[in-house]
BASE-359751 format. One line per field, with one value per residue: residue number from 1; x, y, z of N, C-alpha, C in turn. Coordinates in pm, 1 decimal, always signed. Layout:
REM residues N
num = (NUM / ...) $
nu = (X / ...) $
nv = (Y / ...) $
nw = (Z / ...) $
cau = (X / ...) $
cav = (Y / ...) $
caw = (Z / ...) $
cu = (X / ...) $
cv = (Y / ...) $
cw = (Z / ...) $
END
This chain:
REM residues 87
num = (1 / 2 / 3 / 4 / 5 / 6 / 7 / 8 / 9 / 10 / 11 / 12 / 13 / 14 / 15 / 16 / 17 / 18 / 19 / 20 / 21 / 22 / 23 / 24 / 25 / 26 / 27 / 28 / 29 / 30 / 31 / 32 / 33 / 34 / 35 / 36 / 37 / 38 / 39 / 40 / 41 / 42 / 43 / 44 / 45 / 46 / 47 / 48 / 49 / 50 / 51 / 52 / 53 / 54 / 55 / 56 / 57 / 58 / 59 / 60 / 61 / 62 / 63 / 64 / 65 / 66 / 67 / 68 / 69 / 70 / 71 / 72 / 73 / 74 / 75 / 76 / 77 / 78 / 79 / 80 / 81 / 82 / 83 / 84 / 85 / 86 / 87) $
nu = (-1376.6 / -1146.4 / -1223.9 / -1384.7 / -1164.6 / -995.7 / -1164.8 / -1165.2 / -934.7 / -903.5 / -1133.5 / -961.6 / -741.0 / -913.1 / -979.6 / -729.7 / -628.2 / -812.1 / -779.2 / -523.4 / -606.9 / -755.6 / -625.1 / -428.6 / -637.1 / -641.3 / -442.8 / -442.5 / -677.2 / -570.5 / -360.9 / -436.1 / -624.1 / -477.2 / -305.5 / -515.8 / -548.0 / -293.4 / -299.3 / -556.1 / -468.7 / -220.4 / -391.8 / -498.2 / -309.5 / -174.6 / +10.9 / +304.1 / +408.9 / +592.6 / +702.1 / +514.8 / +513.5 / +793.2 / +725.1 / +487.7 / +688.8 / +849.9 / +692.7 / +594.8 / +846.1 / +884.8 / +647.4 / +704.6 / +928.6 / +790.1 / +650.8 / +827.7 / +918.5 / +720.2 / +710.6 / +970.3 / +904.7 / +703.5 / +853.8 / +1007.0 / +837.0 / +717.3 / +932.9 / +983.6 / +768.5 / +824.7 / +1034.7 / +918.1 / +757.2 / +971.1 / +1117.0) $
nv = (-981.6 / -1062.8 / -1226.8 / -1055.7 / -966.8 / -1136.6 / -1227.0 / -992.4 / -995.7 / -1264.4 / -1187.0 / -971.8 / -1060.0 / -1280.0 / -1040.9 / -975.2 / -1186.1 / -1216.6 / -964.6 / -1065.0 / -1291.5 / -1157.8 / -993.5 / -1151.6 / -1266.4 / -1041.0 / -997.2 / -1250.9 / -1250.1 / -1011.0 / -1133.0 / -1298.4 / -1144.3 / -942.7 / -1170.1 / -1281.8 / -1061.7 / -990.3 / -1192.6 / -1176.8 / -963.1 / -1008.1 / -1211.5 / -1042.5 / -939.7 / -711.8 / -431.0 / -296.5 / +41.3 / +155.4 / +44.0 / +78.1 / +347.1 / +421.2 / +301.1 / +506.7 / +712.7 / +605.1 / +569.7 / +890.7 / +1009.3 / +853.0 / +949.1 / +1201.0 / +1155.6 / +1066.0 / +1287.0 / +1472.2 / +1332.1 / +1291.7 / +1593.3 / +1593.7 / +1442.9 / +1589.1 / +1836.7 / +1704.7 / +1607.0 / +1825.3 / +1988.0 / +1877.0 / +1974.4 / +2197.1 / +2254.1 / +2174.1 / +2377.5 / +2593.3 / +2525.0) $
nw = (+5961.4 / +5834.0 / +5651.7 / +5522.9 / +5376.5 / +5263.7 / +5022.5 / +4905.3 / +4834.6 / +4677.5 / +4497.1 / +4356.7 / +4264.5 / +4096.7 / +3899.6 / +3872.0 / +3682.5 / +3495.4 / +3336.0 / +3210.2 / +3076.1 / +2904.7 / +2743.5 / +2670.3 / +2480.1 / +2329.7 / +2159.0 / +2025.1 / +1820.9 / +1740.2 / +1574.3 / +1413.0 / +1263.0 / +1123.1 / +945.4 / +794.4 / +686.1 / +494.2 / +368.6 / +236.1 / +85.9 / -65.7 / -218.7 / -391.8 / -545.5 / -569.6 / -701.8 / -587.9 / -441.0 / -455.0 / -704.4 / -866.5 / -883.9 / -971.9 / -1244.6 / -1344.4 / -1353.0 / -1551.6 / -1783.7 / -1779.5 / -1883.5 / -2143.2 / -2263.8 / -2309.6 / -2476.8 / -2659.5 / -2734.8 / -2835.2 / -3047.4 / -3218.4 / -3302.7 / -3415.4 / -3638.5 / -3797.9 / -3829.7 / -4027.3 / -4200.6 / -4310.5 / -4419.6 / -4731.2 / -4796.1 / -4828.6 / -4973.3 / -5220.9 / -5290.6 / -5311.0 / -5563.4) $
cau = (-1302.2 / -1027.5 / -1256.3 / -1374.7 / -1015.4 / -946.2 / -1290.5 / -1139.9 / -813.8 / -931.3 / -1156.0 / -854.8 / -661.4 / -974.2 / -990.1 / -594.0 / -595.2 / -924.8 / -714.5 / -460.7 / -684.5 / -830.8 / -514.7 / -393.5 / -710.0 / -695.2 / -315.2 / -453.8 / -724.6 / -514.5 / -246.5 / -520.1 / -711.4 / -311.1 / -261.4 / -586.2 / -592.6 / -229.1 / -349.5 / -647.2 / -400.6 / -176.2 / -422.3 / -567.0 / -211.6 / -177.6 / +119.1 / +389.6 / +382.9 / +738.6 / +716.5 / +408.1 / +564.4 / +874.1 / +640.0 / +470.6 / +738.2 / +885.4 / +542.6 / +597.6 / +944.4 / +853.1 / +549.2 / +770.5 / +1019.3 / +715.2 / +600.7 / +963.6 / +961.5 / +617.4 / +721.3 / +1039.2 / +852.3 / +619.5 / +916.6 / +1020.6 / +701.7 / +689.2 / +1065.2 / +1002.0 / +639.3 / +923.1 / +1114.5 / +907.0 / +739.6 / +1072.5 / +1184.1) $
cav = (-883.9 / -1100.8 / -1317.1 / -995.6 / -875.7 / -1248.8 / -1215.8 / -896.5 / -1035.6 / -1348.9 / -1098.9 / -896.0 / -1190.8 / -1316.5 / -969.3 / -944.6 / -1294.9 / -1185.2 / -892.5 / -1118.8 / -1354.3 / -1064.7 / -955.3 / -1234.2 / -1296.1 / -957.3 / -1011.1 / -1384.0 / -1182.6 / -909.6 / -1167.9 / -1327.8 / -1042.6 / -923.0 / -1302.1 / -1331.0 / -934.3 / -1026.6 / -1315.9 / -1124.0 / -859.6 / -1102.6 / -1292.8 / -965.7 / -910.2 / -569.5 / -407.8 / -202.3 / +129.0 / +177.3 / -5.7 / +181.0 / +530.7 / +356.3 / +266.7 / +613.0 / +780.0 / +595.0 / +624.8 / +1021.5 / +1027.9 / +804.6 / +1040.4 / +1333.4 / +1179.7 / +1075.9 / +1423.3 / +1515.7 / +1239.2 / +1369.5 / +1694.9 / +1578.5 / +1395.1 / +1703.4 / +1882.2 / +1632.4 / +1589.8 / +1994.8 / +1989.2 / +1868.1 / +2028.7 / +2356.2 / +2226.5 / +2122.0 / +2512.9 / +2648.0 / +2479.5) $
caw = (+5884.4 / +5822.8 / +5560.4 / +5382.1 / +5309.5 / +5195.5 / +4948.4 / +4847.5 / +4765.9 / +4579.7 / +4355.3 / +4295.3 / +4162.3 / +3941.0 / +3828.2 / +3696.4 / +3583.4 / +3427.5 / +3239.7 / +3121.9 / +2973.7 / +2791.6 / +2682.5 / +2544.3 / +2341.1 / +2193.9 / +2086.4 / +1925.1 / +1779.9 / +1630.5 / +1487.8 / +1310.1 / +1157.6 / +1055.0 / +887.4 / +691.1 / +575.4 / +458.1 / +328.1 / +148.7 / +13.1 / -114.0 / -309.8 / -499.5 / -671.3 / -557.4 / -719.4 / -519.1 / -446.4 / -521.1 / -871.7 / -916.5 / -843.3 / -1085.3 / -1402.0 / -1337.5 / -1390.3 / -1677.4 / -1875.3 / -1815.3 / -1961.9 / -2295.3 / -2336.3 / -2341.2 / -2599.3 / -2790.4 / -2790.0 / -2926.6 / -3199.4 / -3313.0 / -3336.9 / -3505.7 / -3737.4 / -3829.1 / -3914.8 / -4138.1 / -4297.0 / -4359.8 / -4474.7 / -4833.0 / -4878.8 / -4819.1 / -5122.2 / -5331.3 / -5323.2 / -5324.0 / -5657.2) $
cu = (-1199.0 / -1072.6 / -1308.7 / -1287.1 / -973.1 / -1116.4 / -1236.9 / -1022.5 / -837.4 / -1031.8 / -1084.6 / -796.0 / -741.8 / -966.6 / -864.6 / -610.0 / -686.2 / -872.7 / -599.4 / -480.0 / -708.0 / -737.6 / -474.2 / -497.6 / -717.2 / -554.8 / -350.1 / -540.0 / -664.6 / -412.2 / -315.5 / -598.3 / -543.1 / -326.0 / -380.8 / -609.0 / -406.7 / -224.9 / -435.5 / -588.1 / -285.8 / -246.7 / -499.1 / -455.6 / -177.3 / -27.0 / +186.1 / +403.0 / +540.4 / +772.9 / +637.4 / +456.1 / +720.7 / +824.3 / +574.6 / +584.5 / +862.0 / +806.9 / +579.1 / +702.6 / +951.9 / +712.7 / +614.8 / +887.3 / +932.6 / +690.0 / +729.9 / +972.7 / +819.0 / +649.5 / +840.0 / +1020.2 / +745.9 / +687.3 / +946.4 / +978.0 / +712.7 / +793.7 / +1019.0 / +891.5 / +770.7 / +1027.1 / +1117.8 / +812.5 / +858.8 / +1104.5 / +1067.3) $
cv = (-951.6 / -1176.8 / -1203.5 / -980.3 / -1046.2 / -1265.4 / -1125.6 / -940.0 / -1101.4 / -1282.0 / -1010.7 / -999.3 / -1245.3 / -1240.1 / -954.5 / -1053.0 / -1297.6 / -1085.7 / -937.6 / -1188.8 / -1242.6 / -996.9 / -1032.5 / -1306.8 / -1167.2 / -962.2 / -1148.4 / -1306.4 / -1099.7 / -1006.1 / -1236.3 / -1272.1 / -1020.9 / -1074.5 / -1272.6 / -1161.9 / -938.8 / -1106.8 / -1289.8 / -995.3 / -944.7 / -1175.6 / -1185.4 / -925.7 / -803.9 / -522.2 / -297.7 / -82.5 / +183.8 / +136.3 / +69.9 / +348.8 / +496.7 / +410.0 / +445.9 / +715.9 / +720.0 / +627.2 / +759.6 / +1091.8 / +1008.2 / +880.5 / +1172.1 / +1273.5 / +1156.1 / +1238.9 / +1503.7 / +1462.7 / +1267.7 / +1464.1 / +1754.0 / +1522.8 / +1510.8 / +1807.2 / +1849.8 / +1652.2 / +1717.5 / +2059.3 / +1985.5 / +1920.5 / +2194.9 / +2344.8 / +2231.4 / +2246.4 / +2568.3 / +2661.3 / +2481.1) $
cw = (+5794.9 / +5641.8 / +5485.2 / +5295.5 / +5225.9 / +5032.4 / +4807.4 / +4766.7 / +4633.4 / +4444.2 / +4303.3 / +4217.0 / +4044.5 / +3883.0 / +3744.9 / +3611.1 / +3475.5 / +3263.2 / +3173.7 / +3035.1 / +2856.9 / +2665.3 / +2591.6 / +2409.6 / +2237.2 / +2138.0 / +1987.8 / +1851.6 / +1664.8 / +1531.9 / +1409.2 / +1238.0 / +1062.1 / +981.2 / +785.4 / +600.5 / +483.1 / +377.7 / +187.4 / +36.6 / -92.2 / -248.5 / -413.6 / -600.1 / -698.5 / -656.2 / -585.1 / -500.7 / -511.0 / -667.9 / -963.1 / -933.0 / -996.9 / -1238.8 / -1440.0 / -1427.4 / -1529.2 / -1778.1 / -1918.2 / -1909.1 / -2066.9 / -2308.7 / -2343.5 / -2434.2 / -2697.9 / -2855.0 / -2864.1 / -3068.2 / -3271.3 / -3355.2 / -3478.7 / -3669.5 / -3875.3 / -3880.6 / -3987.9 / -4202.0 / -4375.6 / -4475.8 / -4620.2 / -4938.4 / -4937.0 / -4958.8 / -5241.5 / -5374.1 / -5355.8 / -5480.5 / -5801.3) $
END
């Protein structure tokens, strides 16, 4: 009896030391997928989402004063056709 329960033991012990091994290969594992997709993101030159959201919204602002300075311009333009009927 005495040598099952010692059987039992010693396959309890391979089995944690079994789950620590395992453990620590899936933490080396994960810190190396993390490193080379870091790695792979890095070297495509991504821009920022925050610079991106930035530029965005500068773009939208200088297309709404363009659309002002066209419009200003269009009055202009109209201004002296209005004159030169007038006179």
């Amino acid at each position: 009896m005495s040598q099952n329960n010692r059987i039992f033991d010693d396959l309890g012990r391979l089995m944690n030391e079994a789950a620590g091994v395992a453990d620590g290969v899936r933490r080396e594992v994960e810190t190396a997928v993390k490193s080379q997709t870091q790695r792979f993101v890095a070297d495509m030159d991504l821009v920022k989402r925050e610079d991106f959201d930035a530029l965005r919204e500068l773009v939208q602002v200088q297309g709404e004063e363009i659309d002002a300075l066209r419009q200003e311009l269009a009055a202009l333009k109209a201004e002296p056709k209005a004159k030169t009927k007038s006179t």
